[in-house]
Backbone bond lengths (Angstrom), bond angles and torsions (degrees), N, CA, C in turn:
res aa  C-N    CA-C-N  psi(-1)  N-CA   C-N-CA  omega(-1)  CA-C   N-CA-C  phi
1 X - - - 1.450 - - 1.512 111.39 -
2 X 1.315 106.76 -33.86 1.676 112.40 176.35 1.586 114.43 -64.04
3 X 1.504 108.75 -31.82 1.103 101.45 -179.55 1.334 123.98 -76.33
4 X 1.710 111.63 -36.05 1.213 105.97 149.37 1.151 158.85 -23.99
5 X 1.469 89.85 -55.59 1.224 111.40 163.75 1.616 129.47 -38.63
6 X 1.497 86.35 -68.94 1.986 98.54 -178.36 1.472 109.32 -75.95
7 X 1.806 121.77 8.03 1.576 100.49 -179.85 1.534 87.47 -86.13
8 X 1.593 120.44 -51.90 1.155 129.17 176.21 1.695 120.48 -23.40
9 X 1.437 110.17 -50.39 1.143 119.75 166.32 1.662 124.29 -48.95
10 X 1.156 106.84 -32.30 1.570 117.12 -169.64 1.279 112.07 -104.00
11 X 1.514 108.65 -5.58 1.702 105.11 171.26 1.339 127.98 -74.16
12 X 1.439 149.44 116.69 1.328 131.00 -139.91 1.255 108.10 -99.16
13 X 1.360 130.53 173.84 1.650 117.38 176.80 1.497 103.27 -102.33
14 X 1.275 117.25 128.58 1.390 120.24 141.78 1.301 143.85 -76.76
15 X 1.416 117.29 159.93 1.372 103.27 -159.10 2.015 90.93 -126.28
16 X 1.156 114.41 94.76 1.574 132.73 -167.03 1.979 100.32 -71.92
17 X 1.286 108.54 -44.56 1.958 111.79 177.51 1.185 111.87 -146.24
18 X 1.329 120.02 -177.57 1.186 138.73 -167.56 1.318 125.57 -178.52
19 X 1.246 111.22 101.15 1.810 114.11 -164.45 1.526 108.86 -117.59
20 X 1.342 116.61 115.76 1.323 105.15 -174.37 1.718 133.89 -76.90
21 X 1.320 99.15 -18.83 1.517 106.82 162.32 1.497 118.36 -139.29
22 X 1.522 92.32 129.84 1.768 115.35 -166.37 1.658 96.75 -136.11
23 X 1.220 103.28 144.18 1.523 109.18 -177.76 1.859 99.54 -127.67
24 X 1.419 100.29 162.83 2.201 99.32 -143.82 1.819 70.79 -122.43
25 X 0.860 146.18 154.07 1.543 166.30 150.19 1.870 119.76 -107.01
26 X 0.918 135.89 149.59 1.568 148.27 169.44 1.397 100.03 -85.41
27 X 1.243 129.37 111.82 1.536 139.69 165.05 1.443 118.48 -73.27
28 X 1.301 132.42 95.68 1.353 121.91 170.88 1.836 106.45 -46.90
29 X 1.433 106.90 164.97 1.258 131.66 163.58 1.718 97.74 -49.04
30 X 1.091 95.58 155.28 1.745 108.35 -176.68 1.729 99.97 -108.78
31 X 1.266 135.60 104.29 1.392 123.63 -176.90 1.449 112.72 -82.46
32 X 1.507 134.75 4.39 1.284 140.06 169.34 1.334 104.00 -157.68
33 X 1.450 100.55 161.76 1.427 123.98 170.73 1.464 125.21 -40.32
34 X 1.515 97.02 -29.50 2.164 102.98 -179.37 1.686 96.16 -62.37
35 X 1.695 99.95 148.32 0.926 122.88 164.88 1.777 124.03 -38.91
36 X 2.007 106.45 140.57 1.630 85.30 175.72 1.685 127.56 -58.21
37 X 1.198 105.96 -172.29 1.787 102.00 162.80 1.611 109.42 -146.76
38 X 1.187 120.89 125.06 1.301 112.88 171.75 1.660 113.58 -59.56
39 X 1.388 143.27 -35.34 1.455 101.67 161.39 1.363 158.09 -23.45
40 X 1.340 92.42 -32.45 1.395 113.32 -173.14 1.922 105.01 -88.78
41 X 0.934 127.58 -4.89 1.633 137.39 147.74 1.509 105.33 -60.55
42 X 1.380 87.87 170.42 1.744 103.74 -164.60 1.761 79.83 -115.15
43 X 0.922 138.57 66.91 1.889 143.60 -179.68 1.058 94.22 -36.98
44 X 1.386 129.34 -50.37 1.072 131.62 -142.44 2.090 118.17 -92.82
45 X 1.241 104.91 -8.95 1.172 129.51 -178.77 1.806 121.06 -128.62
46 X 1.688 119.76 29.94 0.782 102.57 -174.85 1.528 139.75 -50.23
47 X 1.641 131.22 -162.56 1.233 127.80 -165.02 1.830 113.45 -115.30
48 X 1.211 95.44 -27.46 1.094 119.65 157.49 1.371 135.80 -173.66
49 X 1.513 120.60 172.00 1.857 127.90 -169.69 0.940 78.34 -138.38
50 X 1.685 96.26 149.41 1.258 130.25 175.78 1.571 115.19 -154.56
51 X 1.774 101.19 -145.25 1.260 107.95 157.93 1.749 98.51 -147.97
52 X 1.337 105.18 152.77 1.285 112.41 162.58 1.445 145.41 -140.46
53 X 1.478 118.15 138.31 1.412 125.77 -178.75 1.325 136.22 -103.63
54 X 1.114 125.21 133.89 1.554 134.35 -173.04 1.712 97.52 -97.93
55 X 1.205 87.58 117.92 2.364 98.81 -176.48 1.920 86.53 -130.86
56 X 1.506 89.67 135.84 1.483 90.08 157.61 1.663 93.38 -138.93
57 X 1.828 91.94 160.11 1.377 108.39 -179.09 1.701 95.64 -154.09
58 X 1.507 116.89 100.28 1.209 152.31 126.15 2.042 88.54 127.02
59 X 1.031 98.57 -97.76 1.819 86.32 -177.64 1.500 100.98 -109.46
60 X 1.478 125.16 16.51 1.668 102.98 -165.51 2.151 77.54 -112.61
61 X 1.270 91.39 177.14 1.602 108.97 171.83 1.255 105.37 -143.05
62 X 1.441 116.01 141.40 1.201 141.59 -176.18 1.710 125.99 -97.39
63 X 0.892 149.94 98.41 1.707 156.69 -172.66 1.187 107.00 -77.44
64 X 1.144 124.16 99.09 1.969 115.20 171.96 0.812 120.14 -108.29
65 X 1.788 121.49 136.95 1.352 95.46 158.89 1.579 104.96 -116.63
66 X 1.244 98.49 172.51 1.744 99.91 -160.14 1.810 100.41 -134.80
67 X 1.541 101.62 166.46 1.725 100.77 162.42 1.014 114.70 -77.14
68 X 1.786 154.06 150.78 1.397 148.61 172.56 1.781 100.32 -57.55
69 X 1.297 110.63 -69.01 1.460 113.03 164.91 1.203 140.21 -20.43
70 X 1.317 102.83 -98.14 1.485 102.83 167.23 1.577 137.34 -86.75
71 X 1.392 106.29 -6.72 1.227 120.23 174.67 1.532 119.96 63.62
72 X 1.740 89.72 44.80 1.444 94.13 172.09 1.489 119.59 -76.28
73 X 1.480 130.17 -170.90 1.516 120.89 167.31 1.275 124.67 -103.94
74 X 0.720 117.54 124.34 1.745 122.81 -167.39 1.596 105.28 -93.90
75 X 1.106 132.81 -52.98 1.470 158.58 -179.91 1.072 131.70 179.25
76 X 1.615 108.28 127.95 1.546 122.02 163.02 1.557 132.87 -126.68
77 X 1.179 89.55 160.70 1.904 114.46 -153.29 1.249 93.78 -106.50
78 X 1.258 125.35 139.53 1.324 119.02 165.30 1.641 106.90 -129.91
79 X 1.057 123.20 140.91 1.484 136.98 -144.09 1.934 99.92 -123.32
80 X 1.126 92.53 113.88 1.825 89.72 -179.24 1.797 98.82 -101.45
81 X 1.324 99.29 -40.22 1.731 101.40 -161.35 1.659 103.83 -133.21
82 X 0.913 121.25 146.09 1.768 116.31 -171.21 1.613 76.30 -143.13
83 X 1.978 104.22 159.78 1.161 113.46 -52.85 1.807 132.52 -49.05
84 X 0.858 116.76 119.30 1.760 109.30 -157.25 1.427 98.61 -157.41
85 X 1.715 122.32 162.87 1.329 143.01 -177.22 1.847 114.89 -11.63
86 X 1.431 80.73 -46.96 1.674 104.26 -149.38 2.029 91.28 -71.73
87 X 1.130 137.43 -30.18 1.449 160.60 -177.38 1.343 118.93 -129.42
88 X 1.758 105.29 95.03 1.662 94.91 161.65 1.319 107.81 -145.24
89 X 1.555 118.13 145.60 1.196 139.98 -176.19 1.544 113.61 -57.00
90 X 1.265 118.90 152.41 1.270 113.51 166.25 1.673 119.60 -97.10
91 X 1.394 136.30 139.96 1.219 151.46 -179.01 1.654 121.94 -56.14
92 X 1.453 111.89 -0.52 1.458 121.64 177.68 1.195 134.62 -139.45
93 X 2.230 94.26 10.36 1.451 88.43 -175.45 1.574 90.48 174.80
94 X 1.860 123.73 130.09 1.058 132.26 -178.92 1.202 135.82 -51.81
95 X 1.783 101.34 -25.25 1.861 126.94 -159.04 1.722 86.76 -79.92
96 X 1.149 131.12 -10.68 1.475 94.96 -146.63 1.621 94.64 -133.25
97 X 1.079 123.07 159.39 1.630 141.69 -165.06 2.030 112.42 -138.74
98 X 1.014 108.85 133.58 1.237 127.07 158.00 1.933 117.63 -90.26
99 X 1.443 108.28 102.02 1.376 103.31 -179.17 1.533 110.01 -113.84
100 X 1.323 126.39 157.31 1.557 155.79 169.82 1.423 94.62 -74.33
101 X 1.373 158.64 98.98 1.839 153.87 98.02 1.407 93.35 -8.66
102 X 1.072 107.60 133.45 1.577 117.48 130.30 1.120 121.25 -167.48
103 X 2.119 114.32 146.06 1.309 110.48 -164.75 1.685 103.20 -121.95
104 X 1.018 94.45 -176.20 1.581 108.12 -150.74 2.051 110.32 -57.61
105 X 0.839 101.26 -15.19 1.164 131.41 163.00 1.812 109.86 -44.88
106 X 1.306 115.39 -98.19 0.968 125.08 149.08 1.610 106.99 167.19
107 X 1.605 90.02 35.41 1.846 82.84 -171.45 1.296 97.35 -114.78
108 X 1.826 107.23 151.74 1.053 113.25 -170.20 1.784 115.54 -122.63
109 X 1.386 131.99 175.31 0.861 123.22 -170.36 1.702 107.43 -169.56
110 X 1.403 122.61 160.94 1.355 139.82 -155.06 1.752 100.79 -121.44
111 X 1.219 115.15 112.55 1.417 130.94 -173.24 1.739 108.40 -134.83
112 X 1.284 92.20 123.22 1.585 93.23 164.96 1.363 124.97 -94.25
113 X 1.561 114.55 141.30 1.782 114.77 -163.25 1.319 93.36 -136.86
114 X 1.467 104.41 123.64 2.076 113.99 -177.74 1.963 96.62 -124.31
115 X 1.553 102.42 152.89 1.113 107.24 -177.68 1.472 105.85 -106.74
116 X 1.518 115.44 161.60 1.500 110.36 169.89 2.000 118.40 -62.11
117 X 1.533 94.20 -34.39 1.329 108.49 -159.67 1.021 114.16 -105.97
118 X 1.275 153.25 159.62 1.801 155.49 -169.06 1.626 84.40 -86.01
119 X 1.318 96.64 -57.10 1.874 109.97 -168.14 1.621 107.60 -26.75
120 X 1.296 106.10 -60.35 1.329 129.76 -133.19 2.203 94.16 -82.94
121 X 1.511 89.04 -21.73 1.643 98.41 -160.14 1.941 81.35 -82.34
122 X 1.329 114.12 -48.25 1.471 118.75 -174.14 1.324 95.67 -42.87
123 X 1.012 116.04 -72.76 1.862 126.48 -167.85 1.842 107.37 -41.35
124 X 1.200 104.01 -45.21 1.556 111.79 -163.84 2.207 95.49 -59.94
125 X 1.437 104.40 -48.48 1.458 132.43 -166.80 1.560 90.57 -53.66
126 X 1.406 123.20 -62.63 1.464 119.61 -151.04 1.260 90.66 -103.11
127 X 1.416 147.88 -6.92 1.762 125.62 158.26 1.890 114.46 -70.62
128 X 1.302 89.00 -9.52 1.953 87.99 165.36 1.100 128.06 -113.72
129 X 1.615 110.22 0.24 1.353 124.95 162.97 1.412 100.59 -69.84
130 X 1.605 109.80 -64.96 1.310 107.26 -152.54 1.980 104.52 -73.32
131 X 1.356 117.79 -17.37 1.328 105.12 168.99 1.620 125.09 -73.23
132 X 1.335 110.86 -25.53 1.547 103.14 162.46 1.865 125.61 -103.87
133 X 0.853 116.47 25.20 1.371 147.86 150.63 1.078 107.71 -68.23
134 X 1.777 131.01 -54.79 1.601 146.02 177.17 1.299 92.01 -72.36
135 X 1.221 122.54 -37.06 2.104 104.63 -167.57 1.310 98.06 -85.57
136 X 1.500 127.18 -31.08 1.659 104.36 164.52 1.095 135.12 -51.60
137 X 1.981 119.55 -35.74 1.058 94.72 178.07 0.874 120.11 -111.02
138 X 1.602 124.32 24.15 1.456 125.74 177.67 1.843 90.49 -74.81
139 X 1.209 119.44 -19.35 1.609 126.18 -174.94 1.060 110.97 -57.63
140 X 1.560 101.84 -50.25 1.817 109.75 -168.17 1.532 111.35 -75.23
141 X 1.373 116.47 -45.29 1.611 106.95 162.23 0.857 149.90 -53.75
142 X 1.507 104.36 -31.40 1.459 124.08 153.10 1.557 122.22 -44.58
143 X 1.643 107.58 -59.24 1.329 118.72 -176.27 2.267 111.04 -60.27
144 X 1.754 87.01 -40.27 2.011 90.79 -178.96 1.469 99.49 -64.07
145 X 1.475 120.57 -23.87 1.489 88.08 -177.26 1.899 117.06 -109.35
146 X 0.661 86.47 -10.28 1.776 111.14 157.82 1.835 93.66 -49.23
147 X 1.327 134.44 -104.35 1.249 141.73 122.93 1.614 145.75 -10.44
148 X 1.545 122.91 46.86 1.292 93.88 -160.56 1.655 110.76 -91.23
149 X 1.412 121.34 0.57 1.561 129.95 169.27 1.396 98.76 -69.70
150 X 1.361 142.91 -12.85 0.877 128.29 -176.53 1.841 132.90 -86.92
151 X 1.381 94.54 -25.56 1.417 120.34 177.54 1.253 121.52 -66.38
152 X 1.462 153.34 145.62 1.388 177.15 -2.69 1.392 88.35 162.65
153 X 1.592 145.19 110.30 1.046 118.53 -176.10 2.007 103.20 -105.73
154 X 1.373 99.74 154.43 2.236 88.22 177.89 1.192 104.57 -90.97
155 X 1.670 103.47 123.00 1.652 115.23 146.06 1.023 107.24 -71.12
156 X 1.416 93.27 122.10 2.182 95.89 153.15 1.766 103.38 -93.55
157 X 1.132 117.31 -27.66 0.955 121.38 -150.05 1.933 127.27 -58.25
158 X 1.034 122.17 134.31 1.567 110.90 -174.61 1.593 117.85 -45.41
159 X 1.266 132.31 119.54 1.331 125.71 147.42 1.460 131.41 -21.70
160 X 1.056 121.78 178.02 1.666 112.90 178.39 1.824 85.66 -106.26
161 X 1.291 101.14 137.51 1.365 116.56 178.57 1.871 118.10 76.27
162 X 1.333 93.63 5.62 1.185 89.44 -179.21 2.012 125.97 -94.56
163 X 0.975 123.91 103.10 1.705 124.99 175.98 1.480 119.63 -70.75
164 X 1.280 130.71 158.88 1.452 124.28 137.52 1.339 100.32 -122.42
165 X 1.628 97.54 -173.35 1.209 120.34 -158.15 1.143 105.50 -133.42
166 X 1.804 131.61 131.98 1.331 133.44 171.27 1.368 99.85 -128.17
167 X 1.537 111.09 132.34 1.168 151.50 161.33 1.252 129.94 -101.81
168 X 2.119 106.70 78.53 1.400 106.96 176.32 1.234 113.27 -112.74
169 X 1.523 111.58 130.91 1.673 146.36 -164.58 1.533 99.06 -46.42
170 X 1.300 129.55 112.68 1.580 127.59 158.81 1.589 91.74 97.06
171 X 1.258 146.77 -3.94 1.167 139.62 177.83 1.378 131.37 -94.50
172 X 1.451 120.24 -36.54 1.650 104.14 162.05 1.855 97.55 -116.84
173 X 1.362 116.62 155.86 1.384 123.21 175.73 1.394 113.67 -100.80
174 X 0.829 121.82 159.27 1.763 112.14 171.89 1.342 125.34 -70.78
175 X 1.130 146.66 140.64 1.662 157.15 -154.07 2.056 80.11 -74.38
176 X 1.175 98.67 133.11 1.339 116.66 160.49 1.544 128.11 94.67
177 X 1.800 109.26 6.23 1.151 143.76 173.65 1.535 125.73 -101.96
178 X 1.370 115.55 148.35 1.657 109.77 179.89 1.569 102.27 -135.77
179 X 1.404 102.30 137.35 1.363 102.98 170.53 1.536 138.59 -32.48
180 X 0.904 135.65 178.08 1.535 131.60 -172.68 1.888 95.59 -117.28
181 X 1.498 109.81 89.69 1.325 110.29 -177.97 1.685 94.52 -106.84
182 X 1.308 99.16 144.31 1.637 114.55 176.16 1.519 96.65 -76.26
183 X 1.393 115.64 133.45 1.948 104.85 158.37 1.701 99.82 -80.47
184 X 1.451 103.99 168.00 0.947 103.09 171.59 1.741 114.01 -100.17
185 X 1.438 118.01 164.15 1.636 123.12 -176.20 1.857 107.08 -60.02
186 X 1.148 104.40 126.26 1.725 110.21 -167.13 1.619 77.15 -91.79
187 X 1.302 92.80 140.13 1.819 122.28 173.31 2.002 101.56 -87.98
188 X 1.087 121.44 -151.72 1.493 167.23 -124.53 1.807 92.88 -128.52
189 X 0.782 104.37 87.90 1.680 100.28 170.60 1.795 105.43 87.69
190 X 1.491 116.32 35.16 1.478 112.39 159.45 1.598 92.68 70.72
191 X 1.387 136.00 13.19 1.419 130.17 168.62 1.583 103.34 -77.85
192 X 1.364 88.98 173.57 1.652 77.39 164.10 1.839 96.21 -143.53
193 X 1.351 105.97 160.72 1.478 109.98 -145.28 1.587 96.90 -122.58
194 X 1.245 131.39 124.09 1.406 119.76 176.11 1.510 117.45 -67.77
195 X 1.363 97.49 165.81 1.476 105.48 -178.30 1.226 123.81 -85.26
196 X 1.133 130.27 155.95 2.093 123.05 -166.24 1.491 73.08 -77.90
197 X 1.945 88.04 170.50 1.332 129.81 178.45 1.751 101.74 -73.51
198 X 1.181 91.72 155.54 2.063 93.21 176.07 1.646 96.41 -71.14
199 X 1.804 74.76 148.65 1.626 72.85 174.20 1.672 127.32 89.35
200 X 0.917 87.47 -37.29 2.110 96.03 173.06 1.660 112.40 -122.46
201 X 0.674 120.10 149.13 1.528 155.02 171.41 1.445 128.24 -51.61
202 X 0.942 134.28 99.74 1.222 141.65 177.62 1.943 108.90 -23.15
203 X 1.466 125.98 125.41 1.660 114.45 151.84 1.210 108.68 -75.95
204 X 1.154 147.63 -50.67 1.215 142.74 161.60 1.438 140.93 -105.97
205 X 1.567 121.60 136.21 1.724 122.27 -157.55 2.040 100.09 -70.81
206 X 1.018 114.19 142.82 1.345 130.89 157.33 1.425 139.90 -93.93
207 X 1.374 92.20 80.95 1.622 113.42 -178.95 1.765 106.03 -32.74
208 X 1.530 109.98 150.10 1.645 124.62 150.09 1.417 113.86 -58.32
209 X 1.005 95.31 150.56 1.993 106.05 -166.46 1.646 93.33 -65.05
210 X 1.037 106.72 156.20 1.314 108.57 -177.68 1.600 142.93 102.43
211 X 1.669 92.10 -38.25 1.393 103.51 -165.52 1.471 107.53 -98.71
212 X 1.405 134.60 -170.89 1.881 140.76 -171.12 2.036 81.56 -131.90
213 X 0.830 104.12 118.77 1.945 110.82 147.09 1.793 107.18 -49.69
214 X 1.257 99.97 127.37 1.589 76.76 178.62 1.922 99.20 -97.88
215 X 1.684 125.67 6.48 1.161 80.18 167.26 2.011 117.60 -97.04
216 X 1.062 95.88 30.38 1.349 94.80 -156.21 2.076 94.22 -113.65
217 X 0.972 153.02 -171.54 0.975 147.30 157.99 1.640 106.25 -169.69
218 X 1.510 104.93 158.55 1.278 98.87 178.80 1.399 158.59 -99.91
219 X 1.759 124.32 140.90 1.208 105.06 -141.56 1.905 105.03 -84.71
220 X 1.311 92.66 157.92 1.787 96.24 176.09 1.348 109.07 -44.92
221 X 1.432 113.39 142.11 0.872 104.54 179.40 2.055 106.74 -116.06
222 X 1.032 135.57 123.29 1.500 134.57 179.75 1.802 99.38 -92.91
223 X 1.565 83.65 140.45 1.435 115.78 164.73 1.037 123.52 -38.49
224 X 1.203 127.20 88.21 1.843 127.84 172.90 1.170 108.33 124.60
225 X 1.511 121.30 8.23 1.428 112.58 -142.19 2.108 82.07 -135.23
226 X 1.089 102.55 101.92 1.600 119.86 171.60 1.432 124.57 -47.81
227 X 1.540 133.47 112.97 1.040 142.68 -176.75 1.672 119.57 -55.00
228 X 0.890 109.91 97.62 1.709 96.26 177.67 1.644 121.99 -108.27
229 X 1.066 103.57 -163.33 1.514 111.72 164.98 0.974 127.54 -69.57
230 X 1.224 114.37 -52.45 1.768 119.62 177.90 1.867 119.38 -59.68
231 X 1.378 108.84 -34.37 1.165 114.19 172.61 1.725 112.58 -66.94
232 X 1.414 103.70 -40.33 1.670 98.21 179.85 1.301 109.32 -83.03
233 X 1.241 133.01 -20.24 1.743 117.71 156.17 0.985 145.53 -94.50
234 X 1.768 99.26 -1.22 1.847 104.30 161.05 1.720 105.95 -60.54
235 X 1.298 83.65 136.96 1.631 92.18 155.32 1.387 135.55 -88.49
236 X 1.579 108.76 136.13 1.781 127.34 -157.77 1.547 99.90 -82.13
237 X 1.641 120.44 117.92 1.608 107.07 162.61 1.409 117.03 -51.54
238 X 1.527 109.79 161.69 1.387 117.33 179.86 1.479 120.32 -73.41
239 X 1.221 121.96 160.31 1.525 129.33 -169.01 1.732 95.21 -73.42
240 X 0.899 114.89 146.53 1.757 110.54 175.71 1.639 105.92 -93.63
241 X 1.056 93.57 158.69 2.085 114.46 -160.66 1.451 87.78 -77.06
242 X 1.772 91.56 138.27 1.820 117.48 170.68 1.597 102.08 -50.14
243 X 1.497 108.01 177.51 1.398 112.06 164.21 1.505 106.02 -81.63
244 X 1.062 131.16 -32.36 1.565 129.29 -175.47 1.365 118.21 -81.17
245 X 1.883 118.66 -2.23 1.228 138.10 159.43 1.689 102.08 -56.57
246 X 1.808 100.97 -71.84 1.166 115.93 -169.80 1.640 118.01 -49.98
247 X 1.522 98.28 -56.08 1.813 98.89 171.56 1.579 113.60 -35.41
248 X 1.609 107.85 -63.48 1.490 117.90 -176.04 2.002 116.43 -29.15
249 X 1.879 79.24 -56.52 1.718 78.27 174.71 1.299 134.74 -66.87
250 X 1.649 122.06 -36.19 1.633 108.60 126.65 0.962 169.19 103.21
251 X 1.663 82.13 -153.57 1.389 119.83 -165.82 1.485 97.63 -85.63
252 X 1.533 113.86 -40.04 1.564 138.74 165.05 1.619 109.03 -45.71
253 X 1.388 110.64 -54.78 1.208 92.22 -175.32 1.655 113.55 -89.67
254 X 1.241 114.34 -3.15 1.510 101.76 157.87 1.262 118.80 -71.08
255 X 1.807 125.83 -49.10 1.428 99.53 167.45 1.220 134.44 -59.02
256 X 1.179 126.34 -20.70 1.368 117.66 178.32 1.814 111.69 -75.28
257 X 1.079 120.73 -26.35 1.437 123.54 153.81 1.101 137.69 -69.25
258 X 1.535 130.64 -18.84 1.490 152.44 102.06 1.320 92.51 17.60
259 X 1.729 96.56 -107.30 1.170 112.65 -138.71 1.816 91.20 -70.36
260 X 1.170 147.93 -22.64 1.466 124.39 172.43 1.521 112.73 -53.82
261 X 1.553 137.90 -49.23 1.250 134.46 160.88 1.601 129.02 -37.19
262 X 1.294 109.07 -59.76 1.551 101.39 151.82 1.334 146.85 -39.65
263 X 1.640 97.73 -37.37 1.333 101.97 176.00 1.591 115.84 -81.53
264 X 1.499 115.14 -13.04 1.452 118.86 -167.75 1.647 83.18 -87.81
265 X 0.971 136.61 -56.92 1.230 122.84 172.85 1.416 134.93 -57.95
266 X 1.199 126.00 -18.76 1.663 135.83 148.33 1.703 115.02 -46.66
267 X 1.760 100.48 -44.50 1.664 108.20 171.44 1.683 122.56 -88.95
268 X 1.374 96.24 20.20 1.695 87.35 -172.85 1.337 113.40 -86.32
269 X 1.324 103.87 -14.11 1.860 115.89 176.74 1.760 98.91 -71.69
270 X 1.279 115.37 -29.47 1.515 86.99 170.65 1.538 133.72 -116.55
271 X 1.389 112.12 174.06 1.535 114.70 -145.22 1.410 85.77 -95.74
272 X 1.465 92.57 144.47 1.331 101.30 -172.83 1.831 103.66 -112.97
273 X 1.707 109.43 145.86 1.077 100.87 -152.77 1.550 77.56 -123.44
């Protein structure tokens, strides 16, 4: 109980609103269970003005009302549970509140409290919402760690019958498809011939399948003796010239020696100076 005591002691008060003008009403007796109604107030003659503050200190909240001036205490409410006994609305109109007084004594009493402003009544409504909203869940944390085997525990784990599915990009193809392979350029005899290095230049051109280079022709080939590359791109000397090649050429240079003799004789009639 002692310890109680002194945490209690060390809990500080907060101060959650603050409305500077609030007007206090005389509540008749309630003759049934239906909700109050501010008509039935004298609005027009309240009991007292003030100002008032909403302070909490640990889970309870406090209702004051005070002088504007000096900020004496006029009456306070102390609030364990909202919406509950201690706070209730009236049935005909937003401005206005039913509050619980009580003084140190232990006597209690039923006071009606109306605001000037709609605003001001909103504000009063949701600073005691939102302070026992905080005492709930200061409850529940309290209770998970009080208990923590007790709390919601996570399956990751697969269901019975349950699969997923992974979908990685470029990794399976569909059944009935083949890659996109380049062939390579078929050479000279159904070989096939690699491609130059980037960047440099072919030593030798690579005919369309099919065709003979005509300056190149082909070399014998002997029995046992394996076709390669080097043999189909060396180059073959030329066939040497017929005899009727050779005559032809000549034959050329006799006419052209021909006709220089003739002509020295066409000029022999004249005198040469």
């Amino acid at each position: 109980m002692a310890a109680m005591a002194a945490a209690e002691e060390e809990e500080y008060e907060a101060v959650l609103c603050v409305k500077p003008a609030v007007h206090v009403y005389r509540v008749p007796p309630r003759a049934s269970n239906r909700g109050y109604r501010a008509a039935e107030w004298q609005l027009d003659q309240p009991a007292w003005s003030g100002r008032l503050r909403i302070t909490a200190k640990g889970k309870i909240a406090y209702i004051k009302l005070e002088d504007k001036t000096s900020g004496e205490l006029f009456a306070q409410a102390p609030v364990e549970q909202f919406p509950g006994i201690a706070v209730e609305s009236v049935t005909d109109s937003s401005r206005y509140f039913v509050i619980r007084i009580e003084d140190g004594n232990g006597r209690r009493a039923f006071i009606g409290v109306g605001f000037v402003d709609r605003g001001d009544a909103f504000d009063f409504n949701v600073a005691l919402q939102d302070h026992f909203k905080w005492v709930r869940q200061q409850s529940e944390l309290a209770k998970q760690a009080e208990n923590p085997d007790q709390g919601p525990k996570l399956d990751l784990g697969f269901k019975e019958g349950q699969t997923i599915k992974l979908n990685i990009a470029n990794m399976k193809k569909k059944e009935g498809t083949t890659g996109n392979t380049r062939p390579r350029p078929a050479g000279l005899g159904g070989l096939s011939l690699l491609p130059p290095p980037p960047g440099g230049k072919s030593s030798a051109s690579v005919c369309p399948s099919g065709e003979r280079p005509s300056s190149l022709s082909t070399p014998a080939h002997l029995p046992g003796t394996p076709i390669t590359d080097s043999l189909l791109a060396w180059p073959q000397p030329a066939a040497a010239p017929s005899a009727a090649a050779a005559a032809d050429v000549w034959g050329d240079f006799a006419k052209a020696s021909g006709s220089a003799s003739n002509q020295a004789q066409a000029n022999a009639g004249w005198v040469q100076f």
